[in-house]
Phi, psi and omega in degrees: 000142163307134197269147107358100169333133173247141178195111175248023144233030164297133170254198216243128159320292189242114175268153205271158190271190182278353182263356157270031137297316194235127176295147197314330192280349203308150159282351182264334182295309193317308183301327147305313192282330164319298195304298163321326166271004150286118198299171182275359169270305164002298170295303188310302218293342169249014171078008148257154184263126173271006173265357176092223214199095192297319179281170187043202187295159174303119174242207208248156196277109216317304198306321159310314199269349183273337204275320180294335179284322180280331170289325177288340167243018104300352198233021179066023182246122179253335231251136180274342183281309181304304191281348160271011172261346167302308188272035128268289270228296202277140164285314189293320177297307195311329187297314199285323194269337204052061143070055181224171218219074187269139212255170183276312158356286186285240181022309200254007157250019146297307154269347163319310190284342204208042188252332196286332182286329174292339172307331162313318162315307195271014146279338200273321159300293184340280198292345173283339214254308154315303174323274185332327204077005191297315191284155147272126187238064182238343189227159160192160209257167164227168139178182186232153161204162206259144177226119185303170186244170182282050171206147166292139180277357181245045151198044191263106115290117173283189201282308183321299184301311169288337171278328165301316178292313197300306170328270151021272188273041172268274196291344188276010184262325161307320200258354174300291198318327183280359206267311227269357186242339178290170186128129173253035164263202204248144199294123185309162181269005188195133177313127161326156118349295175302287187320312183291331159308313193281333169271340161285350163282346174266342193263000192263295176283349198274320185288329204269002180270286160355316181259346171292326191257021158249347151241109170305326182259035173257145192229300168246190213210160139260128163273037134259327188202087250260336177271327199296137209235150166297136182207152182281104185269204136321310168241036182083197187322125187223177179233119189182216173217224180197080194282094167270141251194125138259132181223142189230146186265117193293159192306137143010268179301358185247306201316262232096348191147237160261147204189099208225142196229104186292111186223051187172111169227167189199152156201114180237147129014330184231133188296347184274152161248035180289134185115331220242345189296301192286321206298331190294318173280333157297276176339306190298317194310312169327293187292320171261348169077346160217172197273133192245121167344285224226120184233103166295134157198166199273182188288008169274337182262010174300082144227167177293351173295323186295317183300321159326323182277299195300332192281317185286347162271356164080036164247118181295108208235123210237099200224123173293181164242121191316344198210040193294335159286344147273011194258334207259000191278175177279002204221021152296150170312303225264038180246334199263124194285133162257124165269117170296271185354316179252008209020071162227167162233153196248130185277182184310315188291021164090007198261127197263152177219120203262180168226144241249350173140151156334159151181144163301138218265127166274357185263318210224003178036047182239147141253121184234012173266124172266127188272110157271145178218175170234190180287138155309329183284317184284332182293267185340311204263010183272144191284331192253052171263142195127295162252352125343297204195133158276343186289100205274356177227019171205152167286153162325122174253146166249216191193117203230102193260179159330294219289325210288003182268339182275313166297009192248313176319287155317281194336282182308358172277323170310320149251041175257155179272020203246273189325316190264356135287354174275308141033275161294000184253004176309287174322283195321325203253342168219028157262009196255302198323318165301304187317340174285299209293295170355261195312289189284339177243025186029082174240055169265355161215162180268173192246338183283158163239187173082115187336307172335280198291316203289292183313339195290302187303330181266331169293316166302321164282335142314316176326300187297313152354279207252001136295297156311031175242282200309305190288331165292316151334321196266336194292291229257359175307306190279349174272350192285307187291345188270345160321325155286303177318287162014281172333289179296324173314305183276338162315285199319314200291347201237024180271148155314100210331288175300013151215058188269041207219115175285144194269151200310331205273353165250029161283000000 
């Protein structure tokens, strides 16, 4: 077959504008246009002006440098160096800038400066995605997953280690100072190098001793990134954080297929996600503006505070249990029946086991635990001693808190066939969501350090998140419609002459 002219200094007859570069369907106009539709209380309300400043050089326009930064997290460029070789290189940045060239400088004291005020965008997908009717908020999925941190992991220290290291840079500071005073020549006009590395390292570690005995519940400190805690991953011991997701499913009649929508993120420091449900269920409630029914989540987060929460929120938390294979024996508390009339409870064998008093909660150091205990003698002479109870000089006790009737609910809710199909549908709805950030917006480490910066940073990446969720929508909105024009086009045109006639509202 014949090849096609090559010619790389051919020029343009007619040179083309910057919007015929890029297709009508592209993400970055849906990211103009996003931008473009924030009002000037918008602006104030994320702390930029959006008219500039009548003094000094001309400077580059919010509406540009916001568009490049939400199109670089969408397209997985977090880097200010990487996104000013975009706004070289790439036509959708060039498009995004109107053919302007913003330096990483500026690009990253824009963002440096507005990155804690952007957080407010991912109210603004939110509530458009609500306006629209976009969402379904009849469900909602939760989970956490670990995200490495901007820090090396061989420089994780406990207090033993900081105080052996601090030794350490104590004498090589001693034996610099003694090397830099022997001598007649006359003292350098600036610390060495190596002393001055060595004394910014005692001041390092001494601050990173300094955050350990102001967070208590910290066992070790990183000196790169002083919050970030050792947590267990997938692909094992990492330094990082524990980055949490409410996620909702778009409505039925918009997905088209599948679709998620992020409408609640956190990210803390402890690797358990015990703990983490109510901040969560608030936080969505906050964002979407109403309480969503039915809330999933796996067995790290099953404590009774959490169950506590969903009943007094009057939300239905459809929750595995962590440790559901000791919840399962013939001879668990949740087996053993309570007669109110004697407040005792009757084990399986007909065994009566009354109650013997109060002890104190080792969790809340109150007393709420109620003691059943039965006789030593009927335990002893019961066909099931042994596996019931070892105990040879007391009877089967149960330990009975505020809580346990509401964990005895849950379980039978759980085991309806209504619970275990909603269930299923966890995955599908908020490990398909990590594997997105993941894979595709590269959120497998964070690039920021400081608790601070790092939620600042994961919220923009929820942000990018549920703009391409929003810009497939909008994709399929504007192709359906220019598709009817279409329609209507070739209707009218294929009419008979004398009824040829277009109508006033497409005039």
């Amino acid at each position: 077959m014949p090849l096609r002219p090559l010619n790389r200094e051919q020029a343009w007859l007619l040179p083309p504008t910057l919007g015929e570069l890029i297709p009508n369907d592209h993400p970055a106009r849906f990211v103009a246009e996003f931008v473009d539709a924030l009002d000037h209380a918008a602006w104030v309300e994320l702390g930029i002006g959006p008219d500039g400043n009548p003094l000094g050089a001309p400077a580059y326009h919010p509406r540009a440098l916001l568009s490049v930064w939400l199109h670089g997290f969408m397209t997985g460029i977090r880097s200010s160096r990487k996104l000013e070789t975009a706004c070289r290189d790439q036509v959708s940045y060039l498009w995004l800038t109107g053919w302007q060239h913003p330096d990483h400088n500026t690009l990253w004291r824009f963002y440096q400066s507005h990155r804690q005020a952007m957080r407010k965008l991912l109210k603004y997908t939110v509530a458009t995605a609500v306006k629209l009717e976009l969402i379904d908020l009849a469900v909602q999925a939760v989970d956490g997953t670990k995200i490495g941190a901007n820090a090396a992991g061989d420089r994780t220290y406990d207090t033993a280690g900081l105080h052996r290291l601090l030794d350490r840079a104590e004498m090589a500071i001693t034996e610099l100072e003694a090397q830099n005073e022997a001598g007649d020549d006359s003292p350098p006009p600036r610390l060495p190098e190596k002393l001055h590395r060595t004394q910014a390292l005692r001041q390092q570690v001494r601050d990173a001793m300094s955050h350990l005995v102001q967070h208590e519940g910290l066992s070790r400190v990183n000196l790169t990134d002083e919050d970030a805690q050792l947590m267990k991953g997938r692909s094992g011991i990492i330094i990082g954080y524990n980055a949490q997701a409410m996620v909702s499913p778009l409505a039925p009649e918009t997905a088209k297929g599948n679709g998620m929508l992020i409408t609640a993120v956190e990210v803390v420091n402890s690797a358990s996600d015990s703990g983490q449900l109510a901040p969560m269920l608030e936080k969505a409630e906050e964002l979407t503006g109403q309480r969503v029914p039915v809330t999933l989540a796996d067995g790290g987060y099953h404590t009774a505070a959490s169950l506590e929460a969903g009943e007094r929120r009057g939300q239905v938390l459809v929750m595995g249990e962590r440790y559901k294979d000791s919840c399962t024996g013939p001879y668990f508390k949740d087996q053993f029946e309570y007669d109110a009339t004697t407040d005792s409870y009757i084990c399986p064998h007909g065994q009566q086991l009354p109650f013997r008093g109060l002890r104190k909660s080792q969790l809340t150091g109150s007393r709420s635990i109620r003691v059943y205990r039965a006789s030593r003698t009927d335990c002893r002479t019961c066909q099931a001693f042994g596996v019931c109870t070892r105990d040879k000089h007391a009877g089967r006790a149960l330990w009975i808190s505020s809580s346990d009737m509401l964990l005895r609910k849950h379980r039978k809710w759980m085991q309806t066939y209504e619970a275990r199909s909603l269930y299923s549908r966890r995955k599908e709805l908020i490990e398909a969501v990590f594997g997105i950030l993941k894979d595709q917006l590269g959120a497998r480490r964070f690039l920021l350090r400081g608790l601070a910066n790092v939620r600042a940073e994961f919220i923009l990446l929820a942000t990018a998140f549920n703009l391409r969720t929003l810009w497939r929508v909008w994709k399929r909105v504007r192709k359906t419609t220019q598709m009817e024009q279409e329609w209507q086009f070739r209707a009218l045109t294929s009419m008979p002459e004398k009824m040829h006639r277009i109508p006033a509202a497409f005039q």
